[in-house]
C-alpha positions, -999 to +999 in steps of 0.1 A: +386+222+460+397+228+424+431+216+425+427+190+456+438+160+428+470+175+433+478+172+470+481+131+470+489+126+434+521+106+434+532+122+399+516+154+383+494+146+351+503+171+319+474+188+331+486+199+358+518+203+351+504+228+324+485+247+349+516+246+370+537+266+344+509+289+333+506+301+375+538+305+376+546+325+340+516+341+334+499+363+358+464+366+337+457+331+351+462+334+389+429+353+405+431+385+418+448+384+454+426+412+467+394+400+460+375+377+488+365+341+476+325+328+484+324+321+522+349+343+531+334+369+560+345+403+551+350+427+587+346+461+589+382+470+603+406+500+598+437+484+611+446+472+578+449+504+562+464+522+592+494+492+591+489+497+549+498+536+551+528+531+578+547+506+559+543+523+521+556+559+535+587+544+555+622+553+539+644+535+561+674+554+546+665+586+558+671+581+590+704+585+610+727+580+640+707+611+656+677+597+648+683+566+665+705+575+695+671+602+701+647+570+699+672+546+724+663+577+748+628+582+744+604+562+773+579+551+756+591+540+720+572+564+690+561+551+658+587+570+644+614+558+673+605+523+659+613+532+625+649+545+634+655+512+656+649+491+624+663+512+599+707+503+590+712+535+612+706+516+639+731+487+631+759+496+647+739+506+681+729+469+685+744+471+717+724+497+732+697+480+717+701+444+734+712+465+769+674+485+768+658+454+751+671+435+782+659+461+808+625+460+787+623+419+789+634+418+824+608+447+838+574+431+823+589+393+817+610+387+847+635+362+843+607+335+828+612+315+792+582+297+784+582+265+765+560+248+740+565+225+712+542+223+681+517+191+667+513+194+628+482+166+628+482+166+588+500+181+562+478+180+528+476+215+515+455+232+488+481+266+485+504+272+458+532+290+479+563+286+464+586+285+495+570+263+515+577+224+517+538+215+519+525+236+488+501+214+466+525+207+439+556+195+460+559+159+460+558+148+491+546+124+517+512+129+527+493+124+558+467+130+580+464+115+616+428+105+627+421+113+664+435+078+679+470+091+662+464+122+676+458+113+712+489+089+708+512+113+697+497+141+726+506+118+752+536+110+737+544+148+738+526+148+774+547+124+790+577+144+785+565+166+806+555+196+784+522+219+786+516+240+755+514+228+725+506+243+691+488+225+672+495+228+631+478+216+593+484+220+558+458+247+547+430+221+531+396+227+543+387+196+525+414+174+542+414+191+577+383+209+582+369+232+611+354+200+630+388+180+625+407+206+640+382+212+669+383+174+680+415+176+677+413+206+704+391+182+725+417+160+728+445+184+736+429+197+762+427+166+783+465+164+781+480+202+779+472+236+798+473+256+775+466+246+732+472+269+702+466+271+670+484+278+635+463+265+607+444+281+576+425+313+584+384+308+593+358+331+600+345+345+638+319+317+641+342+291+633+371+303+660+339+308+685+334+271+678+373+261+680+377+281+714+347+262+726+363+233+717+394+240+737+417+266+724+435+295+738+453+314+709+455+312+671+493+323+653+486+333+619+515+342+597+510+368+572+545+357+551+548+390+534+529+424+543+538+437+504+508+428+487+526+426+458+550+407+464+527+387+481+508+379+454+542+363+429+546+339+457+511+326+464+495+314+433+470+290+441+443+284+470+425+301+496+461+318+509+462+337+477+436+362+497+459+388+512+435+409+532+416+379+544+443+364+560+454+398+575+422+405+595+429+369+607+437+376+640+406+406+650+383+372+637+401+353+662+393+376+691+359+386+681+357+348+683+369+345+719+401+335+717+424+345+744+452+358+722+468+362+691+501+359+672+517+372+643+545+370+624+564+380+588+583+351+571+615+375+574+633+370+542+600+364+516+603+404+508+622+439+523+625+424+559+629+458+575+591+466+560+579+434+571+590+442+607+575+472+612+540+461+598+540+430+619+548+454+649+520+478+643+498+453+636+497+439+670+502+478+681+469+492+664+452+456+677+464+464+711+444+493+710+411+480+702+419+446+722+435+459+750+418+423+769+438+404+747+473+388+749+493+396+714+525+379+707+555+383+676+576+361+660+606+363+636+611+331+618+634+333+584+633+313+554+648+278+563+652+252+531+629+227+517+622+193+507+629+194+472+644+234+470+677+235+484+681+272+469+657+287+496+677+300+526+676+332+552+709+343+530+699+385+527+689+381+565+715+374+590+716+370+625+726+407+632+700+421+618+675+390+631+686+406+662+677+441+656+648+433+645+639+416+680+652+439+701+633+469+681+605+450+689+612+443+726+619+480+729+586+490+705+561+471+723+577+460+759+541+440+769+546+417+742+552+378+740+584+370+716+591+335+701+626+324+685+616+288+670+639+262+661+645+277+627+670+293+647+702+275+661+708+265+694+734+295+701+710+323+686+684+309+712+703+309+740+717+343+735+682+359+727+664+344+756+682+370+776+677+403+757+645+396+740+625+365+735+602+351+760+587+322+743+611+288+729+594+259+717+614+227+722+612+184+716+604+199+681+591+181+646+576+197+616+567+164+603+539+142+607+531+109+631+567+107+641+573+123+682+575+081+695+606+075+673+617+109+683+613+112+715+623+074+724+642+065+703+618+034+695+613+023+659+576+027+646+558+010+619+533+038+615+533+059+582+548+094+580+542+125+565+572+148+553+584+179+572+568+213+560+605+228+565+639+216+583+648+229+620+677+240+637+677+232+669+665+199+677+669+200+718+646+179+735+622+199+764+648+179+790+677+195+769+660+228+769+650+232+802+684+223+812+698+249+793+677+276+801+683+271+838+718+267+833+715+308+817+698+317+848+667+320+836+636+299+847+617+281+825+577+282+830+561+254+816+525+269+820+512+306+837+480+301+832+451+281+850+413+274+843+389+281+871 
């Protein structure tokens, strides 16, 4: 990769530090964000453009109290009835909204949370993103476990009793490639029931291959869906390519894979945009996938090692919670997860109207779940954490909690025959 020096370079040389300032001043030297890079598989799809078209003609101001007291009463949820459910019209409904959200989650959901916690196995990156903690030019402790790690820290995780797990990387091909990832899939399987997967975006034949290895589902964030915007805060790497990443998820189920996720990082650009074109692209999906299980999530911004400016400020917990329950209401079959960017309270609290999914026993760092979750000191190296969490429950903390709300916590719903 052209800038892989970077990643484990303790201090930047002039060179880079050059490029670094000409990336980030002048446009003219970043490569054009639309355009596929060599090995990239280009899909025939139209979902794109049908999400595209949505999101550029919505005017969230024209809508109004009639507009969205007419959508609360509307079985099923329009397009349009979306639209007035995200739109400030809507704000001081929120009540109405959590009361049908809830009838919504408790009809298709039951009373059921599931749990999961997440595995980042490395965190070397070849992206120039500018908000997140593992972007090439953030220094950083690097690391990358090797598969005896890996099996430790699974049956560290296994032990405590959970059976999900996500499994994460830094986006470097070179440092985590396709056959990494899929031995590390191998392994997770002997320990979990179910294994996903967040980590950079491949082609059909490759998520064939990491399905064959032992995954269910593949979450790809899309960060922003303005294009524009998108490309000011992804200058570097493989990421930069907007529309490859967004067909991420039909690649994953042309592959095989059992189901999808999607997500906005609310906060990046206008978050009421951003959560109506993560919504309909699971909706138009939904229609050509109808086999295949599609889950949301709403993370927001949450700070950095070494940027302590970048913070979910211009999106607060009120309209986090619109946002979720327009969902819930929009697409009432759909998984939701709340991660532990959120606090402990906001969890709690949305697990009841909204959410159906919690993961829990979390790190976002590397090599370190023994020392978390024994307490017991380690020699082993660590890798930094990509961003800081929230809530830091443990799955015994979790599970106690969700119980204690009434609710039942599932540990696994589904099983291989």
């Amino acid at each position: 990769m052209e800038n892989q020096f970077f990643v484990d370079s303790e201090y930047l040389t002039p060179e880079a530090l050059a490029k670094k300032h000409r990336l980030e001043t002048d446009p003219s030297s970043r490569k054009n964000h639309m355009e596929y890079l060599p090995g990239m598989e280009v899909i025939e799809s139209d979902v794109c453009a049908s999400v595209m078209a949505q999101m550029k003609s919505y005017d969230y101001s024209k809508y109004t109290i009639a507009d969205v007291k007419a959508a609360l009463a509307h079985d099923p949820c329009t397009i349009e009835d979306f639209k007035a459910l995200l739109s400030p019209a809507a704000e001081p409904f929120l009540e109405q909204m959590a009361q049908r959200a809830r009838l919504e989650t408790s009809r298709h959901f039951g009373n059921t949370v599931y749990l999961f916690t997440p595995l980042y196995i490395a965190n070397y990156c070849e992206n120039y993103c500018v908000y997140c903690g593992f972007n090439c030019y953030n220094h950083i402790n690097r690391m990358k476990l090797n598969m005896e790690q890996i099996e430790h820290e699974m049956k560290v995780i296994a032990d405590s009793g959970m059976e999900e797990i996500l499994i994460l990387t830094g986006e470097s091909r070179a440092q985590s490639d396709v056959k990494y990832i899929g031995e590390a899939c191998k392994l997770a399987r002997k320990y979990f029931r179910m294994v996903g997967l967040e980590i950079y975006p491949v082609n059909t034949d490759e998520y064939k291959y990491l399905h064959e290895c032992g995954a269910d589902y593949v979450t790809v964030f899309q960060e922003t869906y303005d294009a524009d915007k998108y490309e000011t805060l992804h200058l570097l790497g493989h990421k930069r390519v907007w529309p490859y990443r967004f067909d991420a998820q039909e690649r994953a189920l042309r592959g095989g894979m059992r189901g999808v996720a999607f997500s906005a990082l609310l906060g990046l650009s206008d978050f009421r945009k951003d959560a109506l074109a993560s919504a309909l692209h699971v909706y138009y999906l939904q229609r050509k996938y109808p086999h295949a299980e599609m889950s949301l999530s709403c993370p927001r911004l949450r700070p950095i090692i070494n940027n302590d400016k970048i913070n979910p400020l211009d999106v607060g917990e009120k309209q986090l919670c619109q946002v979720l329950c327009a969902y819930r209401i929009f697409l009432p079959y759909v998984g939701i997860t709340v991660s532990s960017r959120e606090s402990a309270e906001f969890r709690n609290g949305i697990v009841k109207i909204a959410a159906t999914k919690v993961s829990a026993g979390v790190s976002t760092g590397i090599g370190d779940h023994e020392s978390k979750y024994t307490g017991k000191e380690s020699d082993a190296l660590q890798g930094d954490e990509q961003f800081e969490i929230d809530d830091n429950r443990s799955l015994d903390k979790m599970y106690k909690d969700i119980a204690e709300e009434g609710l039942q916590p599932v540990l696994n719903d589904y099983l291989y025959v």
